[in-house]
Z-matrix of the N, CA and C atoms (Angstrom, degrees):
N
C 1 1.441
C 2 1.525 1 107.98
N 3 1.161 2 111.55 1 131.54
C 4 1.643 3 105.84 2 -172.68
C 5 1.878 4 117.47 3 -103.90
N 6 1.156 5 122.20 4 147.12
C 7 1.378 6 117.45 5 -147.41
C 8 2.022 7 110.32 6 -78.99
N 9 1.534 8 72.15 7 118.36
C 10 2.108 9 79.30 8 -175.68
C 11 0.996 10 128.65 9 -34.39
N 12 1.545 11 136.56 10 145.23
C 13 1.306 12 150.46 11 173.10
C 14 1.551 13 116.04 12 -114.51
N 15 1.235 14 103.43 13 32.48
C 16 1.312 15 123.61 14 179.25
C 17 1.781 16 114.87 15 -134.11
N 18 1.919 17 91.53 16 113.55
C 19 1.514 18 106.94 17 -152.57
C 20 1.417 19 86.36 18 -89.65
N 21 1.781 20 100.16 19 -176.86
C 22 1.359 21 94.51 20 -167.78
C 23 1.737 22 96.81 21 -175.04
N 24 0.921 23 149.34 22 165.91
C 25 1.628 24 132.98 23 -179.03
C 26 1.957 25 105.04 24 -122.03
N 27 1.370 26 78.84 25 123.10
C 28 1.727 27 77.62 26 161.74
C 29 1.319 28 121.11 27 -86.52
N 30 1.507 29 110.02 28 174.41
C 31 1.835 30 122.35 29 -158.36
C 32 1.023 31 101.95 30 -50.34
N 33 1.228 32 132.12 31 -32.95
C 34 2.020 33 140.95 32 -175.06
C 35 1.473 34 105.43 33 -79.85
N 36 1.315 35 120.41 34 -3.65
C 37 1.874 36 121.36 35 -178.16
C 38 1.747 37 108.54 36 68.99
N 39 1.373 38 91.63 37 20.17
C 40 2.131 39 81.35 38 165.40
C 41 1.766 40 94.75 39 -91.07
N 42 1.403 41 94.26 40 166.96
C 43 1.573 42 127.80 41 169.49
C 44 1.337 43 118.46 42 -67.56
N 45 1.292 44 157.76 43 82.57
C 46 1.304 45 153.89 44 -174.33
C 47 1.405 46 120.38 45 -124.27
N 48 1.272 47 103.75 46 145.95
C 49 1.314 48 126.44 47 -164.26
C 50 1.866 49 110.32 48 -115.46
N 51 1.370 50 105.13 49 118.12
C 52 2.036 51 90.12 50 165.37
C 53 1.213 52 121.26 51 -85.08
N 54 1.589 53 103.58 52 139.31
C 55 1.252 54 115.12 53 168.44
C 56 1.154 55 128.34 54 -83.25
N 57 1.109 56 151.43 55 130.96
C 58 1.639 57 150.94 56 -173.58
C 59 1.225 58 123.86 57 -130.27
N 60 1.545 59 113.84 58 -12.24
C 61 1.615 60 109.48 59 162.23
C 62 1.743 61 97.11 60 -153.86
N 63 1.307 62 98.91 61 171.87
C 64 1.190 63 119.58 62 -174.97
C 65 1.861 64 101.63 63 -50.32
N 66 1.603 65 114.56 64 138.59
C 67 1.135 66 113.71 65 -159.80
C 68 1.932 67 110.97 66 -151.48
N 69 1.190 68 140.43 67 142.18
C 70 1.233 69 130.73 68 -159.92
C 71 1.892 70 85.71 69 -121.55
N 72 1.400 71 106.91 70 133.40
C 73 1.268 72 102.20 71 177.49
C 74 1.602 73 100.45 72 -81.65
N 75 1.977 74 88.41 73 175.44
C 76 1.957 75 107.31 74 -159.76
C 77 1.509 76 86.97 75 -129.39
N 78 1.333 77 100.15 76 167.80
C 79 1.645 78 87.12 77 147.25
C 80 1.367 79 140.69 78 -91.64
N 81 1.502 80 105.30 79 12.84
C 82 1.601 81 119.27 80 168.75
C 83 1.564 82 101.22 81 -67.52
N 84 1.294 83 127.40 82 -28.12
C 85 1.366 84 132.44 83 -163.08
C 86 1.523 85 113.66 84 -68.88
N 87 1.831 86 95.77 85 -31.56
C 88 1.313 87 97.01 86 -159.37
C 89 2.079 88 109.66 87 -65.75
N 90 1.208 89 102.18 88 162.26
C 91 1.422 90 118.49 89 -166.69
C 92 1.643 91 112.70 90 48.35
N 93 1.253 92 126.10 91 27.71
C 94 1.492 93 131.59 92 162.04
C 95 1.206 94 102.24 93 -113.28
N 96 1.455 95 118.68 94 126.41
C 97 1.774 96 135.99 95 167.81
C 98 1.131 97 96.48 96 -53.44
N 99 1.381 98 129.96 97 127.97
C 100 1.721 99 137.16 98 143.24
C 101 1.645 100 115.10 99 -78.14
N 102 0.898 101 85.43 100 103.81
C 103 1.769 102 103.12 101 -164.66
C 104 2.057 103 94.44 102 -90.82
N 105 1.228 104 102.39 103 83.76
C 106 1.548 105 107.31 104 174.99
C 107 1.603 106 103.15 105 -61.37
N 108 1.382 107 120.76 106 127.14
C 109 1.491 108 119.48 107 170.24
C 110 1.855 109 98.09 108 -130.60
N 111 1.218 110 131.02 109 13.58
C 112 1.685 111 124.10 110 164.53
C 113 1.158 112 94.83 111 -121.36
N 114 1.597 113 113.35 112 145.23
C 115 1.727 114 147.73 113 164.07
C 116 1.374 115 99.93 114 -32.64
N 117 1.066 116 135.13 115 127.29
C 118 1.835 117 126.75 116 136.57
C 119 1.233 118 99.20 117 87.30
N 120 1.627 119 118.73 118 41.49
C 121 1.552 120 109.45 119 156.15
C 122 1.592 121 118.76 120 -90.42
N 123 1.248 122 106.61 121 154.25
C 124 1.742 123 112.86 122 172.96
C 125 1.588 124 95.59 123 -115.21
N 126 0.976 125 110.95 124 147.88
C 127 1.401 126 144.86 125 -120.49
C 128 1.655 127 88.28 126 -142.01
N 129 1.379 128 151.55 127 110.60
C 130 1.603 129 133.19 128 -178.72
C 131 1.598 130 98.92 129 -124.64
N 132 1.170 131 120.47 130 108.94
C 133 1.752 132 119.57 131 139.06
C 134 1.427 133 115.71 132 -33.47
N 135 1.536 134 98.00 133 117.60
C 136 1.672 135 89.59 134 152.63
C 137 1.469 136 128.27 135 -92.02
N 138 1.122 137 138.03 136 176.37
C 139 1.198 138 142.23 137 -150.80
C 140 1.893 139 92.60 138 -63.07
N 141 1.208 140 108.70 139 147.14
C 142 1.367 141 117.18 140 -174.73
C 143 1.325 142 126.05 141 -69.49
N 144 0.862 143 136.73 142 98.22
C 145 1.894 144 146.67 143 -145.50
C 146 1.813 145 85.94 144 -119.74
N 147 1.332 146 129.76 145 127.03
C 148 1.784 147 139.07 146 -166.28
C 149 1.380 148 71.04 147 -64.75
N 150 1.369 149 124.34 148 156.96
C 151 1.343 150 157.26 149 106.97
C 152 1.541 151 91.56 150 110.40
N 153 1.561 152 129.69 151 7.42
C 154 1.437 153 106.53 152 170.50
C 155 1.412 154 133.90 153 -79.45
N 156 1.165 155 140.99 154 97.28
C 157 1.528 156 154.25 155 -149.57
C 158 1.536 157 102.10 156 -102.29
N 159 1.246 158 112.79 157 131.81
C 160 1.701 159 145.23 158 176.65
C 161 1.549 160 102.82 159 -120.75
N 162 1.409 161 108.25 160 137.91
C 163 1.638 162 129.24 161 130.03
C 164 1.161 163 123.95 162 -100.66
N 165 1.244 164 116.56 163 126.66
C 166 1.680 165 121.44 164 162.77
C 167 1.693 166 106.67 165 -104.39
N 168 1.143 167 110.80 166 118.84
C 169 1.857 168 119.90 167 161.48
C 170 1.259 169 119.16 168 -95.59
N 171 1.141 170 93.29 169 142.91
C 172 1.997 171 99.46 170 173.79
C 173 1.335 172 96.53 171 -85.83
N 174 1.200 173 132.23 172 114.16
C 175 1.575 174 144.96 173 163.79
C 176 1.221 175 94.95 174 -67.80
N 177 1.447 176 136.69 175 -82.25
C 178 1.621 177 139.28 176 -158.05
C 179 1.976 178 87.33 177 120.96
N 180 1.115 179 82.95 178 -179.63
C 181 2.133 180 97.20 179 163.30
C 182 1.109 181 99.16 180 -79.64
N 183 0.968 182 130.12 181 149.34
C 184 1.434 183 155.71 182 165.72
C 185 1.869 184 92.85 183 -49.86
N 186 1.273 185 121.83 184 168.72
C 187 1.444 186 123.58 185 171.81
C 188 1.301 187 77.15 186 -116.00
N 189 1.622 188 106.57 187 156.92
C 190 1.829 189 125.80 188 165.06
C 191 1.489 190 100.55 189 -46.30
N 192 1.123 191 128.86 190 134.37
C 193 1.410 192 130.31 191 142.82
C 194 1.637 193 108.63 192 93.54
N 195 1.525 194 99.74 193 -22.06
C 196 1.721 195 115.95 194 -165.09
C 197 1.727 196 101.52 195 -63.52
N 198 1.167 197 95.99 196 159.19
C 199 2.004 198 120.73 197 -172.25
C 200 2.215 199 87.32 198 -65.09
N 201 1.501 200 88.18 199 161.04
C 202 1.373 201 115.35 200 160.05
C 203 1.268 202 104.83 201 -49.58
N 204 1.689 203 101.90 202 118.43
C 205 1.829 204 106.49 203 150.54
C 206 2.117 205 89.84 204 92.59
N 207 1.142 206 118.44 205 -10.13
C 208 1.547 207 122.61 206 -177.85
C 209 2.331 208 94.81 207 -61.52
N 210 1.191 209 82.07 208 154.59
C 211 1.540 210 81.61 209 162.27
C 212 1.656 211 118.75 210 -179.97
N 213 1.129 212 139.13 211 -159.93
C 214 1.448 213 113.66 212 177.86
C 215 2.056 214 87.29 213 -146.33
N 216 1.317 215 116.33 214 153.35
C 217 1.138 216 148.88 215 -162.03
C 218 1.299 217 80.40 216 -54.90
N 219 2.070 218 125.47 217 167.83
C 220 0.681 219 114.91 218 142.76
C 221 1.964 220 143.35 219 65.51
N 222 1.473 221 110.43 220 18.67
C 223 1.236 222 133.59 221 -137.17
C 224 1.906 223 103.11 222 -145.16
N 225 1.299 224 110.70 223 -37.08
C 226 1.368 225 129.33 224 -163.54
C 227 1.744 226 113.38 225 -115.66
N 228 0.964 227 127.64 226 70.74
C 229 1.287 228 117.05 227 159.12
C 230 2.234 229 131.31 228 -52.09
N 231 0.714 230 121.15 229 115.49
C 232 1.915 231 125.20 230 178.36
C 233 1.360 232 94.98 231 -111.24
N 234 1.632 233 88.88 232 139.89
C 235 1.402 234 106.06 233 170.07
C 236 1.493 235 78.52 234 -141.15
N 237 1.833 236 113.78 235 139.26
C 238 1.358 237 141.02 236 168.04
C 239 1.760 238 111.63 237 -109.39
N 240 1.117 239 110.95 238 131.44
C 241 1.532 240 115.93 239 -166.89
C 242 1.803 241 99.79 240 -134.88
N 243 1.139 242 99.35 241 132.17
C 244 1.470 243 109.31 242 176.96
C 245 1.825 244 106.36 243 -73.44
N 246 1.370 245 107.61 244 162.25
C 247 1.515 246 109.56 245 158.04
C 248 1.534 247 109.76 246 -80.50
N 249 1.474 248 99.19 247 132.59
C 250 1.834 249 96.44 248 157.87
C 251 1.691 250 91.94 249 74.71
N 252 1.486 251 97.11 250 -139.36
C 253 2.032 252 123.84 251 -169.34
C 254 1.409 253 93.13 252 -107.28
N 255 1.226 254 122.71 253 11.60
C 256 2.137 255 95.38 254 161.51
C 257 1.213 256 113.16 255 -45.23
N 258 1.698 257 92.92 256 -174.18
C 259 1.357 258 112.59 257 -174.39
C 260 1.752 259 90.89 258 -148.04
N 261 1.682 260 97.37 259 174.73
C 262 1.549 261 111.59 260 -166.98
C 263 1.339 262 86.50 261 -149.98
N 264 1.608 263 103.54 262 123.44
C 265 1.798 264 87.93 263 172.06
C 266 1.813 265 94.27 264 -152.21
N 267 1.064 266 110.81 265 153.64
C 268 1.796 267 117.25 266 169.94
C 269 1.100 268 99.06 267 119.40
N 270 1.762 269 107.72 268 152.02
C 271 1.839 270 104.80 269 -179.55
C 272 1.368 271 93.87 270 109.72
N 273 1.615 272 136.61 271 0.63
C 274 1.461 273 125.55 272 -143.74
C 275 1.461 274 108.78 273 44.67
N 276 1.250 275 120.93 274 50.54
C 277 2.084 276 113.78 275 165.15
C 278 1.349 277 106.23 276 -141.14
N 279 1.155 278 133.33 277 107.93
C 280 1.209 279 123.28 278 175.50
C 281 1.348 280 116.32 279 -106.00
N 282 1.479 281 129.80 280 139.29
C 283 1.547 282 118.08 281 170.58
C 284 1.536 283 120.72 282 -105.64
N 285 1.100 284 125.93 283 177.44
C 286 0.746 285 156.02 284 160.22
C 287 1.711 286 132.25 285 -56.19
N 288 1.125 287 153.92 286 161.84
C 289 1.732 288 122.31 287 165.00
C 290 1.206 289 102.33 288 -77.61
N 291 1.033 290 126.84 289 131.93
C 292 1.160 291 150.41 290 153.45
C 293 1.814 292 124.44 291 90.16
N 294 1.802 293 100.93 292 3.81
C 295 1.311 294 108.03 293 157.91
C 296 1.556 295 128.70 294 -43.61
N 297 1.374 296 105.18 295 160.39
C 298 1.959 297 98.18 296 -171.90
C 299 1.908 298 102.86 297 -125.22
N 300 1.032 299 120.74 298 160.58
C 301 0.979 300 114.76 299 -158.45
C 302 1.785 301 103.04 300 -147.07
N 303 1.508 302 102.00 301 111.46
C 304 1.266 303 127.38 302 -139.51
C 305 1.878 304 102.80 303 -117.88
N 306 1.639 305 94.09 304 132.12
C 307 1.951 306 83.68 305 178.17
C 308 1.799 307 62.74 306 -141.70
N 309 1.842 308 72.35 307 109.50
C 310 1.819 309 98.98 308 165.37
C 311 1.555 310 125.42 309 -108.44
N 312 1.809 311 88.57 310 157.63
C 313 1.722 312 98.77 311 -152.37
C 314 1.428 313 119.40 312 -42.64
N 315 1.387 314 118.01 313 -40.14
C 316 1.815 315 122.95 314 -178.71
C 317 1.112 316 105.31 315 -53.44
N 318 1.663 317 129.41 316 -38.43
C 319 1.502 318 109.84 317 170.25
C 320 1.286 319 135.36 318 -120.03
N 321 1.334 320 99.97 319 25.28
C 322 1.360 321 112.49 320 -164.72
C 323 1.756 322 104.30 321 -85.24
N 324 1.756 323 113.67 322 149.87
C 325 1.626 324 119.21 323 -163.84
C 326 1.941 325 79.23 324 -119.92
N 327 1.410 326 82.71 325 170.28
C 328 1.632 327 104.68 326 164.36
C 329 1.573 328 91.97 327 -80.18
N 330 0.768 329 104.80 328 137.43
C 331 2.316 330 123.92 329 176.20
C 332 1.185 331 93.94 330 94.04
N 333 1.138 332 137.34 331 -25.79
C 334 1.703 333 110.62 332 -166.13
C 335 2.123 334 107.82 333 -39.26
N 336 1.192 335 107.34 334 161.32
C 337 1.351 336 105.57 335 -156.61
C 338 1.484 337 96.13 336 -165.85
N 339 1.612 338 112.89 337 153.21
C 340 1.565 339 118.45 338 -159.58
C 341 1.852 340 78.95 339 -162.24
N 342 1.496 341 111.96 340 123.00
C 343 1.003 342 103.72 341 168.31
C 344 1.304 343 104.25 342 -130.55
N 345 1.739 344 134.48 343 138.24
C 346 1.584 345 150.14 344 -158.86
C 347 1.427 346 93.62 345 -119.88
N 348 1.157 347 107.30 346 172.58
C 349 1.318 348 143.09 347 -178.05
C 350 1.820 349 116.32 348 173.30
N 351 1.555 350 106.15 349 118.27
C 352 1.495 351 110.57 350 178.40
C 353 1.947 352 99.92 351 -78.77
N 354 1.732 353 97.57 352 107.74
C 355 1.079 354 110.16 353 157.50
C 356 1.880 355 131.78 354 -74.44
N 357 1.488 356 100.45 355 -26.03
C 358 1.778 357 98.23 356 172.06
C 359 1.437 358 85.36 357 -153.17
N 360 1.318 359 125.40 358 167.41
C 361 1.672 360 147.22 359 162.65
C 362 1.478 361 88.32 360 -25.82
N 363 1.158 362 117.76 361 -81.97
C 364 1.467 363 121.39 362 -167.03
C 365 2.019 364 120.34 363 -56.40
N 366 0.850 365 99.10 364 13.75
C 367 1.734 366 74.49 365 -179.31
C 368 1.982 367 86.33 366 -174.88
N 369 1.553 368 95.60 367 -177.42
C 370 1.506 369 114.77 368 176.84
C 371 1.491 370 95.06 369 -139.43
N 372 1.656 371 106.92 370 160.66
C 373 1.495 372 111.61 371 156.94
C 374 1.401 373 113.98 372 -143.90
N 375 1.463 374 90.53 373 168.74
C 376 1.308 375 118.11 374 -141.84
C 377 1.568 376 85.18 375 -87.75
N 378 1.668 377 117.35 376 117.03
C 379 1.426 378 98.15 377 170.71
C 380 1.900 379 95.32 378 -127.82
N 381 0.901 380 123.86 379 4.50
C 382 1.521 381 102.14 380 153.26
C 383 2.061 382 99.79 381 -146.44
N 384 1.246 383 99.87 382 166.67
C 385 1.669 384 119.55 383 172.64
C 386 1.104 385 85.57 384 -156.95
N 387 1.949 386 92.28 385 132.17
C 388 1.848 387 116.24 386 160.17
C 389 1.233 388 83.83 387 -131.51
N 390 1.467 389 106.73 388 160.81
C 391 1.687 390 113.68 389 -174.46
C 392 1.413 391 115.25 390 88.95
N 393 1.380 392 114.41 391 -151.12
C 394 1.109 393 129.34 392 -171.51
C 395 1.491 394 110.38 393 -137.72
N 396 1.472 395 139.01 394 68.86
C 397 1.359 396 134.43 395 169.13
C 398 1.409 397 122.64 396 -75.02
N 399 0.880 398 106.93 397 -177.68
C 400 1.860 399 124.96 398 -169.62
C 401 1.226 400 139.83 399 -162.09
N 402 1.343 401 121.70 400 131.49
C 403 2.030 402 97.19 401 -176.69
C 404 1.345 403 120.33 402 -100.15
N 405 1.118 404 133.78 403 160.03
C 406 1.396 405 127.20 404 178.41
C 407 1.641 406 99.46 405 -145.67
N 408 1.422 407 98.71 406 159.11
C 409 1.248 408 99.22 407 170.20
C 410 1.905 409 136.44 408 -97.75
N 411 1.188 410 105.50 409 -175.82
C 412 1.557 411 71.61 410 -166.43
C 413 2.007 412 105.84 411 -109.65
């Protein structure tokens, strides 16, 4: 299933989009929520352009039959991966080059949320975490 281009507003009135497979952000993306609703997506930075800003949301799975943007706790694993040797740092999380930065399934909620912004060529920061994220290496 390939990932929708059909926006839609969540309960807070942002713009969001579902994700359904593994996906490399654009700058069409920027200021649209990526509302992950399938298990075991990676999540890709593109190369760091100053001032380009992403949200990623934990949707959950969709429930059978359930409304846009519905999902259930616990259901959705994200893994976020830089381009190249970036870095991800703020939030208290700092990485590494090329560390990935993971809000995994055992604790992951519907909203969990990771919001970026490319502060120089080289890196992004971390200007919001809801949930519980993490870095790992690769």
């Amino acid at each position: 299933m390939a990932n929708s281009t059909t926006l839609y507003r969540l309960k807070d009135g942002r713009m969001a989009v579902d994700v359904t497979e593994a996906k490399t952000l654009a700058l069409k993306d920027c200021g649209v929520v990526q509302n992950v609703t399938i298990d075991a997506l990676t999540i890709t930075l593109p190369a760091a352009v100053v001032n380009y800003s992403y949200t990623i949301r934990n949707g959950g799975v969709k429930a059978t039959s359930g409304p846009t943007g519905s999902g259930s706790d616990g259901s959705v694993a994200i893994t976020i991966a830089p381009d190249g040797t970036e870095y991800m740092s703020g939030c208290e999380l700092t990485t590494d080059a090329s560390d990935l930065v993971v809000n995994t399934k055992a604790t992951s909620q519907v909203g969990d949320e990771i919001g970026l912004v490319a502060s120089t060529a080289t890196g992004w920061l971390i200007t919001k975490l809801k949930g519980t994220w993490a870095k790992t290496s690769v």
